[in-house]
GUVO-371919 format. One line per field, with one value per atom (N, C-alpha, C, CB): residue number from 1; residue in three letters; y, z, x. Coordinates in steps of 0.02 Angstrom, whole numbers, plus 50000, padded with zeros to 5 digits. Glycine has a CB too. Example, Ala and Ser with C-alpha at 12.3 -4.5 7.8 and 13.67 -1.06 7.14 Angstrom:
GUVO-371919
i = c(1,1,1,1,2,2,2,2);
aa = c(ALA,ALA,ALA,ALA,SER,SER,SER,SER);
yy = c(49716,49775,49835,49776,49888,49947,50002,49970);
zz = c(50390,50390,50390,50452,50354,50357,50394,50286);
xx = c(50660,50615,50660,50565,50642,50684,50645,50704);
//
This chain:
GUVO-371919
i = c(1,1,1,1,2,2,2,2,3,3,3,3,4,4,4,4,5,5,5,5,6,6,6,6,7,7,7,7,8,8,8,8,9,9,9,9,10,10,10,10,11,11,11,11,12,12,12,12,13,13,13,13,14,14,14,14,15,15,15,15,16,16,16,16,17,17,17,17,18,18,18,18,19,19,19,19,20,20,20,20,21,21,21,21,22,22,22,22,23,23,23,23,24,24,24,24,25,25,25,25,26,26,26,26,27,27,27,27,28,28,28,28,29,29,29,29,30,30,30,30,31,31,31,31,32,32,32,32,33,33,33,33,34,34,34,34,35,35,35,35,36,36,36,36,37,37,37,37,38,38,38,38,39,39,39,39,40,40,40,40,41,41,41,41,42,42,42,42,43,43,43,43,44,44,44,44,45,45,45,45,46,46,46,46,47,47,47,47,48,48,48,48,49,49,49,49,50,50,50,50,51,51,51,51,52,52,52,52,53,53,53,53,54,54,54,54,55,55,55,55,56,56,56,56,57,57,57,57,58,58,58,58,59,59,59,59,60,60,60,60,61,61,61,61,62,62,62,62,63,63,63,63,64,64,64,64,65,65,65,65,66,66,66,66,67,67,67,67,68,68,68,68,69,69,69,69,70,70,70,70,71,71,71,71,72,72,72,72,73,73,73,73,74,74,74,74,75,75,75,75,76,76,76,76,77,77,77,77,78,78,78,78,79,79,79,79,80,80,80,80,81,81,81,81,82,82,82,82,83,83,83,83,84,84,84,84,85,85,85,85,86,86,86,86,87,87,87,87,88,88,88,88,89,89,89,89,90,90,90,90,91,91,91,91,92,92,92,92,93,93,93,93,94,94,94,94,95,95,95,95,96,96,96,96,97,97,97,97,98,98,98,98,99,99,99,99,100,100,100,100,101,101,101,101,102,102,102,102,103,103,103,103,104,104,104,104,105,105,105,105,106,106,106,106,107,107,107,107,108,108,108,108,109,109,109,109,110,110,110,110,111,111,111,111,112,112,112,112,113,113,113,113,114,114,114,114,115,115,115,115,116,116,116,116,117,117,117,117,118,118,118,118,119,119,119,119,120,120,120,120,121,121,121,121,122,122,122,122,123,123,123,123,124,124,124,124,125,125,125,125,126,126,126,126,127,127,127,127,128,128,128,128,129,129,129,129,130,130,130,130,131,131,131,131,132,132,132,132,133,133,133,133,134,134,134,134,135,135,135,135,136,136,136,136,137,137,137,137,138,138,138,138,139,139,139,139,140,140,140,140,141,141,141,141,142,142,142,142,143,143,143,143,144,144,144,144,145,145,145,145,146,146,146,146,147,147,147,147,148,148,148,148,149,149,149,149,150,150,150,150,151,151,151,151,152,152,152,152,153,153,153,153,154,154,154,154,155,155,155,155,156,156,156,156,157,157,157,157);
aa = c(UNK,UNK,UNK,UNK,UNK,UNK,UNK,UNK,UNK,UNK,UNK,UNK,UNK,UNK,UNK,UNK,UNK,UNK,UNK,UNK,UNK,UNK,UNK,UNK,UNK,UNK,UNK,UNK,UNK,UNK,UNK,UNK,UNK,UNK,UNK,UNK,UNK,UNK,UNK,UNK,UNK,UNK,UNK,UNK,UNK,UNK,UNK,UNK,UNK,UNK,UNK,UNK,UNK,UNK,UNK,UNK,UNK,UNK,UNK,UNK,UNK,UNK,UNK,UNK,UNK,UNK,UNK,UNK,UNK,UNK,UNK,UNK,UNK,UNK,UNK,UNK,UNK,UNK,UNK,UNK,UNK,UNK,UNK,UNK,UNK,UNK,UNK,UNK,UNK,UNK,UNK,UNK,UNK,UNK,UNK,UNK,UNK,UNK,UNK,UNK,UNK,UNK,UNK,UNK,UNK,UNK,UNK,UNK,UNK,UNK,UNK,UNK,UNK,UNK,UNK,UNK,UNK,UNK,UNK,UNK,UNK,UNK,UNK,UNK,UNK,UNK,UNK,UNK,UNK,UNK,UNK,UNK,UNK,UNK,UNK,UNK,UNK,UNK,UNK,UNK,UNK,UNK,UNK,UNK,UNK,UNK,UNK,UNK,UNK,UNK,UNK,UNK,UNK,UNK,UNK,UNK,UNK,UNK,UNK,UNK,UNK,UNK,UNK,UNK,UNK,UNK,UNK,UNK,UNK,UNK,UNK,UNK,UNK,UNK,UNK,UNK,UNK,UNK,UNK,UNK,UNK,UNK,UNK,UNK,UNK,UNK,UNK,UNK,UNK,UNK,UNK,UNK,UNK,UNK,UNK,UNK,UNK,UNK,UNK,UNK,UNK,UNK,UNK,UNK,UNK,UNK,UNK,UNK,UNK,UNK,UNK,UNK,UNK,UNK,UNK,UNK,UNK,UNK,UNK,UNK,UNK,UNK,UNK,UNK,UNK,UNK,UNK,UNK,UNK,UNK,UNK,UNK,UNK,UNK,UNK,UNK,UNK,UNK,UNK,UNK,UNK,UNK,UNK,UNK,UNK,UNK,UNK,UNK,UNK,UNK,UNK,UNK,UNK,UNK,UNK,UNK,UNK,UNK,UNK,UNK,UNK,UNK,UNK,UNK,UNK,UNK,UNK,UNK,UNK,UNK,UNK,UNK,UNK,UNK,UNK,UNK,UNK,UNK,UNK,UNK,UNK,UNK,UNK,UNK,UNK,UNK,UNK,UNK,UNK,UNK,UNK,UNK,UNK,UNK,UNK,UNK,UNK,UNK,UNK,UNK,UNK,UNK,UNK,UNK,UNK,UNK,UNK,UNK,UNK,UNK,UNK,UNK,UNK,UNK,UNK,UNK,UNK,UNK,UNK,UNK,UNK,UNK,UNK,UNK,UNK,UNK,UNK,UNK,UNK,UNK,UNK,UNK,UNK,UNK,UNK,UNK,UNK,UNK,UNK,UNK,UNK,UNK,UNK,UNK,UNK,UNK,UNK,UNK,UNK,UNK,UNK,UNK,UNK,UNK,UNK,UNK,UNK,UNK,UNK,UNK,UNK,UNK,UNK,UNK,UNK,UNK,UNK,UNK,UNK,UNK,UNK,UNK,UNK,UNK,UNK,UNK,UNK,UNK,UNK,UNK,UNK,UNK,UNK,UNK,UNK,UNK,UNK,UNK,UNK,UNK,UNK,UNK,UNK,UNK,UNK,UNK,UNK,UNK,UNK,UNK,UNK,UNK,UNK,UNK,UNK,UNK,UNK,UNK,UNK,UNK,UNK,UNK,UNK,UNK,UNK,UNK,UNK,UNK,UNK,UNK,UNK,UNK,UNK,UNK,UNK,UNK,UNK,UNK,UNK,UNK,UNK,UNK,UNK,UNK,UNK,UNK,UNK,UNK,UNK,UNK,UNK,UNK,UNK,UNK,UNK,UNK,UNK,UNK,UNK,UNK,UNK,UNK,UNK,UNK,UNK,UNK,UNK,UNK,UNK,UNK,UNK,UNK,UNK,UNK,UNK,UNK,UNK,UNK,UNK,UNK,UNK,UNK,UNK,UNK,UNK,UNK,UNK,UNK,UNK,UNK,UNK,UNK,UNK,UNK,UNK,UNK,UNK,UNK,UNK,UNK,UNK,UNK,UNK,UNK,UNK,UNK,UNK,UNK,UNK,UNK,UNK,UNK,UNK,UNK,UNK,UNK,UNK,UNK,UNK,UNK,UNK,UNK,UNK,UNK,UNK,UNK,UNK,UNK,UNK,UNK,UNK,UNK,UNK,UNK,UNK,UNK,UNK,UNK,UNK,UNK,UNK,UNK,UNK,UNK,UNK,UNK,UNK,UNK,UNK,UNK,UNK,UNK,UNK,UNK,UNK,UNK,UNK,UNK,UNK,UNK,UNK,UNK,UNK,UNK,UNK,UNK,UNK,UNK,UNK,UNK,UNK,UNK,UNK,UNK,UNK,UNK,UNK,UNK,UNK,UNK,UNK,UNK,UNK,UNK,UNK,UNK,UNK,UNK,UNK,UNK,UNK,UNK,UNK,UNK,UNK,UNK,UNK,UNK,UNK,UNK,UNK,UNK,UNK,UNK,UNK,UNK,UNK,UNK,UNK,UNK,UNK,UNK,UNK,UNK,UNK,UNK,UNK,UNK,UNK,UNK,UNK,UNK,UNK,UNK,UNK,UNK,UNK,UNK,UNK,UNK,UNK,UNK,UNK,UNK,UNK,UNK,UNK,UNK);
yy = c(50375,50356,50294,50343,50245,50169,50186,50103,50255,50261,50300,50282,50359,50360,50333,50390,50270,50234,50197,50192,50153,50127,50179,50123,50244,50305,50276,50370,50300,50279,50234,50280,50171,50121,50092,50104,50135,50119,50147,50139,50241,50249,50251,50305,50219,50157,50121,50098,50085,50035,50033,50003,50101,50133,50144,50187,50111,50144,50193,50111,50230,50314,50303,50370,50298,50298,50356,50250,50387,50449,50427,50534,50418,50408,50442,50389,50470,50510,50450,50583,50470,50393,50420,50357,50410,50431,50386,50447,50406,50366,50377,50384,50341,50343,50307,50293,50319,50293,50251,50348,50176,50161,50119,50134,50112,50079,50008,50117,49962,49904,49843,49904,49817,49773,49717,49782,49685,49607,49580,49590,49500,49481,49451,49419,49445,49422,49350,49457,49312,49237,49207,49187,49199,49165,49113,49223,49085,49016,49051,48922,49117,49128,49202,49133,49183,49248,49230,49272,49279,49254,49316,49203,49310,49370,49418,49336,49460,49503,49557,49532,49548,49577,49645,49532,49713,49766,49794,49797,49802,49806,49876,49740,49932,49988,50009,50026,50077,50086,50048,50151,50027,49960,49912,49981,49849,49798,49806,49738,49807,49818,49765,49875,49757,49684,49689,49648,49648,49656,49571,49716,49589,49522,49533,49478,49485,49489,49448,49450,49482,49443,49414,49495,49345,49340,49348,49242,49375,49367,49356,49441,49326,49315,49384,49285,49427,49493,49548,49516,49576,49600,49577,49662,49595,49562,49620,49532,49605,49663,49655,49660,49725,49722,49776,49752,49728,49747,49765,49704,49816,49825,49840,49854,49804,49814,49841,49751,49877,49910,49905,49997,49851,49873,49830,49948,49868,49838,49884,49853,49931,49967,49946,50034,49927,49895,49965,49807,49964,49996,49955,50039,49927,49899,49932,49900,49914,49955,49901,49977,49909,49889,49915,49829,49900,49932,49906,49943,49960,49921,49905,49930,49915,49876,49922,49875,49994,50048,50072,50122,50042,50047,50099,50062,50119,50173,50123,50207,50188,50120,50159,50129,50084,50119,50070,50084,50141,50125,50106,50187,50062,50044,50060,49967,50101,50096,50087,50132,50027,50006,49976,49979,49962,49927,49841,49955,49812,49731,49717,49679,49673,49645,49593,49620,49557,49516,49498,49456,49546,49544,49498,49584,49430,49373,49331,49349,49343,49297,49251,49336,49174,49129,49131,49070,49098,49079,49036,49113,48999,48922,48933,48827,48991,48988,49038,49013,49039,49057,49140,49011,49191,49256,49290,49270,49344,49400,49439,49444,49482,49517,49582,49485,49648,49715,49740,49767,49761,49801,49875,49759,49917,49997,50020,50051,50043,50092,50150,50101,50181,50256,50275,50297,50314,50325,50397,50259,50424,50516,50545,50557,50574,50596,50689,50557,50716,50786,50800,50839,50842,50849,50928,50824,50943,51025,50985,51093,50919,50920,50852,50954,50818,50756,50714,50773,50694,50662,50600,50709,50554,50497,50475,50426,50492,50473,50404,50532,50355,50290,50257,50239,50202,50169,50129,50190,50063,49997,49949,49984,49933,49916,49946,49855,49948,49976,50028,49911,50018,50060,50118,50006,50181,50232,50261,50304,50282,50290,50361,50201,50400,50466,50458,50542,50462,50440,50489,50365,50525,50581,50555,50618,50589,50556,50617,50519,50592,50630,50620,50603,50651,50613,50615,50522,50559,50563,50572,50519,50593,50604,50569,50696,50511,50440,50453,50378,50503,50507,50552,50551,50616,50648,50615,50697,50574,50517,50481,50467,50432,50410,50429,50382,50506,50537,50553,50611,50568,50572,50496,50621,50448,50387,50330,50370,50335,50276,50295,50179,50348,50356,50331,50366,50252,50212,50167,50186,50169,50143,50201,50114,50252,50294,50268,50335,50242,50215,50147,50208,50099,50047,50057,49978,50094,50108,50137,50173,50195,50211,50165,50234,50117,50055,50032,49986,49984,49964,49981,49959,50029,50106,50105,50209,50126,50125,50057,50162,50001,49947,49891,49930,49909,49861,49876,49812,49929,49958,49997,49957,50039,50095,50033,50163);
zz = c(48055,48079,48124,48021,48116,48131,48199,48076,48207,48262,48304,48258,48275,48342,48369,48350,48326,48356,48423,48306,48394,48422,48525,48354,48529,48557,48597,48521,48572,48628,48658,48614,48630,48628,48705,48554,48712,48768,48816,48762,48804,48854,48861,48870,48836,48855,48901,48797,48887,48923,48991,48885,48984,49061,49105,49067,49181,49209,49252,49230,49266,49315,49367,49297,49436,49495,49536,49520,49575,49618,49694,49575,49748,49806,49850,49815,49931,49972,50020,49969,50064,50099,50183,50063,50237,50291,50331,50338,50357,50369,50462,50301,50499,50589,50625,50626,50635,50674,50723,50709,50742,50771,50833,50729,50895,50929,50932,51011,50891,50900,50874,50868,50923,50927,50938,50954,50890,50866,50854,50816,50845,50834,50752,50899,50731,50667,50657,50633,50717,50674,50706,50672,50634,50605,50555,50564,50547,50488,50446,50489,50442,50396,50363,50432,50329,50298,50252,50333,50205,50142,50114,50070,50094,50068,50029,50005,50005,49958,49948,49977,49880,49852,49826,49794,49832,49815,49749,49873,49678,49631,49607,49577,49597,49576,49542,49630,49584,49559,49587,49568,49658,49658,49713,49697,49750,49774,49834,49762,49869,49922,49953,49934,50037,50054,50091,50102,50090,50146,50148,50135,50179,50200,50232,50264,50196,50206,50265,50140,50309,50362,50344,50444,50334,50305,50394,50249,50380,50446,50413,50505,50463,50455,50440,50527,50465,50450,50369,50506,50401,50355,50355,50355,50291,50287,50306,50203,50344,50369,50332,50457,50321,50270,50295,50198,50325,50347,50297,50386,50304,50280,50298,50256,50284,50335,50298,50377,50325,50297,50382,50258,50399,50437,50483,50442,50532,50612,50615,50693,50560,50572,50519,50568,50536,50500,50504,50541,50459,50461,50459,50413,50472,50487,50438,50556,50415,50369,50356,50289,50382,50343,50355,50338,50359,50365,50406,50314,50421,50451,50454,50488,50503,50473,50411,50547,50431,50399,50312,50470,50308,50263,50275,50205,50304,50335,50345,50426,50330,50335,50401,50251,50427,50502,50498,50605,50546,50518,50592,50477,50592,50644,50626,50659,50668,50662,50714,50634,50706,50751,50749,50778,50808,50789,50803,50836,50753,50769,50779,50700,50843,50863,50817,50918,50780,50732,50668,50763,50625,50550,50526,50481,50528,50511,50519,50563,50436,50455,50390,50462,50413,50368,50322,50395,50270,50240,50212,50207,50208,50155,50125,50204,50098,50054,49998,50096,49968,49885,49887,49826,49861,49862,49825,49836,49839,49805,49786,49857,49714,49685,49683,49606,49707,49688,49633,49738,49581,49508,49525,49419,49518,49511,49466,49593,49411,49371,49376,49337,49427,49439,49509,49373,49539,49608,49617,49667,49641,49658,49706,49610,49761,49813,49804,49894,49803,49820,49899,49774,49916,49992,50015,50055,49957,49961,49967,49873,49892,49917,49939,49880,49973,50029,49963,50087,49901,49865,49836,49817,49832,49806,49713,49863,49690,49603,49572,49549,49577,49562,49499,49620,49467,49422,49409,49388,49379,49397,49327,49480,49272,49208,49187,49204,49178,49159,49220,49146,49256,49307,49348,49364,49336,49366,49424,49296,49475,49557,49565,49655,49589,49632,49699,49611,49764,49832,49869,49870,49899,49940,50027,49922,50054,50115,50173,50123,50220,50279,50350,50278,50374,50443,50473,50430,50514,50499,50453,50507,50483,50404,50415,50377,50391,50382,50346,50339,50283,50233,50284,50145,50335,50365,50418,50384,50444,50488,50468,50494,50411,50390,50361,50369,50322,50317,50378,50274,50435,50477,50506,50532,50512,50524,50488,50542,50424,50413,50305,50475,50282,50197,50169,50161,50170,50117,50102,50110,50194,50180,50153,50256,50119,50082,50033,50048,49978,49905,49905,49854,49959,49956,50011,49964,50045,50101,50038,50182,50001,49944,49911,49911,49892,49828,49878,49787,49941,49977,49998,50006,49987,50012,49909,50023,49885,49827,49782,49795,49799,49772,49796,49766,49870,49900,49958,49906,49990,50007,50012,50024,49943,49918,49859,49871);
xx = c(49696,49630,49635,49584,49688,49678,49711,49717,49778,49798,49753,49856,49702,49650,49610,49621,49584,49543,49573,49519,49647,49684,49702,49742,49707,49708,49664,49694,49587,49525,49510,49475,49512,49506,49557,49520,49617,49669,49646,49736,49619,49605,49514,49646,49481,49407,49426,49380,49491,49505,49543,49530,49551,49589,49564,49617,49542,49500,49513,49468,49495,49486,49469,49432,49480,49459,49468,49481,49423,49441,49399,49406,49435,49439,49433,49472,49416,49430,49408,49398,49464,49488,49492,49586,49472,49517,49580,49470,49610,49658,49698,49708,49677,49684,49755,49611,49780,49837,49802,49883,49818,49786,49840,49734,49835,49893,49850,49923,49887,49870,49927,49806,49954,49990,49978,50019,50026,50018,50061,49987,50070,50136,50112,50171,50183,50182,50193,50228,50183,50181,50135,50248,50105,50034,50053,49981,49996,50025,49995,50000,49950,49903,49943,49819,49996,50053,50075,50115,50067,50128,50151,50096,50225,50279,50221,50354,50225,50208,50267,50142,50281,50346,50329,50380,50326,50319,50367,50325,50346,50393,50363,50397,50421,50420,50489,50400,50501,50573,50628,50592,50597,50649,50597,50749,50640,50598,50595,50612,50520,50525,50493,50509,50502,50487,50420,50548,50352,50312,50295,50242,50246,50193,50114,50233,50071,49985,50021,49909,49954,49955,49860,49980,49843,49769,49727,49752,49668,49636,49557,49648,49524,49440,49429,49389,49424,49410,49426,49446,49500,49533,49600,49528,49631,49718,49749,49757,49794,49836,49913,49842,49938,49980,50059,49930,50107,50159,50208,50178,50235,50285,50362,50267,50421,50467,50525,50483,50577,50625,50676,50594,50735,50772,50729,50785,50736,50706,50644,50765,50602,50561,50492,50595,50435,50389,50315,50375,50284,50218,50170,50207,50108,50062,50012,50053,49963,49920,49849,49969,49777,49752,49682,49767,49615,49561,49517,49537,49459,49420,49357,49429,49317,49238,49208,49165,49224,49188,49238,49187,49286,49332,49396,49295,49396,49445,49525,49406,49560,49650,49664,49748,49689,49724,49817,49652,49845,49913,49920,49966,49990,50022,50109,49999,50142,50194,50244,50201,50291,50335,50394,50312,50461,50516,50490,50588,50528,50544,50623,50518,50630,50681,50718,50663,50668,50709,50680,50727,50728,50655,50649,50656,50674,50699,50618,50771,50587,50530,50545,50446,50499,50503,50448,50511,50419,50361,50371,50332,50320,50323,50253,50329,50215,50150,50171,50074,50134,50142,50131,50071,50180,50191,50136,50254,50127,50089,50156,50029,50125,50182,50135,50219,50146,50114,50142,50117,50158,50183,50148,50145,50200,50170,50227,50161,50172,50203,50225,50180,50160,50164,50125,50127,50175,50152,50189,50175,50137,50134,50103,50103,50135,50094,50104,50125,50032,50052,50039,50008,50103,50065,50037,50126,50023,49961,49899,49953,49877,49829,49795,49800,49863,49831,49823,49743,49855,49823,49876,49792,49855,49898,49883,49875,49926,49904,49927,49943,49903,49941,49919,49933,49955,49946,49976,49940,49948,49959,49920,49922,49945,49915,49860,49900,49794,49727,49701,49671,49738,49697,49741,49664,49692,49742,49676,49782,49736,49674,49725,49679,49637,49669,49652,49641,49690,49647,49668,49658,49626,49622,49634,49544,49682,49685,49667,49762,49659,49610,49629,49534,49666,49657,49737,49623,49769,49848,49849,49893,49943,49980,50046,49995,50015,50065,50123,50030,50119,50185,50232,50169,50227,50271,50308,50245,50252,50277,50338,50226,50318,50367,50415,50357,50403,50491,50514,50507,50497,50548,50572,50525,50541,50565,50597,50527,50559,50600,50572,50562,50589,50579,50568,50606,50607,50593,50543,50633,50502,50422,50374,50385,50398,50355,50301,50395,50361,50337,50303,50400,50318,50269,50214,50306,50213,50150,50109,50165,50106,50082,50051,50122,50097,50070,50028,50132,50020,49984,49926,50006,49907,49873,49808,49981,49845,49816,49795,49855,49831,49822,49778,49873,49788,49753,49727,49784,49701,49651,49615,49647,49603,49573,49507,49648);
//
């Protein structure tokens, strides 16, 4: 008895989110040094590297692997728009205080456009629309798969 209560009580405390999101390729170029950036460390099955870029607006959220970065963030209407491109020298500094992302669980089906994630109390389904950022990036560059995902579900869904 004490373990089903214990049961509900976890998942009471779990929350459920279901999303349908669109998502636009957008050509927009920018440079990356701002005073207004700090690391954000992507932790899953293994560590992956990005950085907030902070803006008056919205934070834009790079992610880099190599000399090849994705751009990701939203806009007035909430919609994520991607940027993808090479950098000449990945070699960035920071001197402000890191963000850490944690993902437990990250699942993309691609029948039905859907991202399944989870991250302590909270599990998100997000339906995507529009590009198709994940084919993109397997042919370019794979290993921004799993943190474009976390980025995507964590922090702008």
């Amino acid at each position: 008895m004490v373990k089903e209560n214990q049961e509900e009580n976890q998942q009471e405390s779990r929350q459920r989110q279901s999303k349908s999101q669109n998502i636009y390729y957008y050509l927009h170029q920018d440079d990356f040094y701002s005073t207004h950036k700090k690391p954000l460390l992507i932790f899953g099955d293994k560590l992956y590297q990005a950085f907030i870029k902070e803006t008056v607006r919205k934070d834009m959220y790079y992610i880099v692997h190599g000399k090849i970065y994705v751009k990701l963030w939203n806009d007035s209407r909430g919609n994520i728009l991607v940027y993808i491109s090479s950098m000449v020298d990945p070699n960035l500094f920071f001197n402000t205080e890191k963000s850490i992302l944690k993902v437990d669980y990250i699942k993309y089906d691609n029948d039905t456009k859907t991202v399944s994630c989870n991250s302590g109390t909270i599990t998100k389904i997000v339906a995507l629309h529009g590009f198709d950022l994940l084919g993109t990036l397997e042919e370019l560059a794979p290993e921004l798969i799993t943190p474009a995902l976390a980025v995507i579900c964590f922090k702008l869904t």
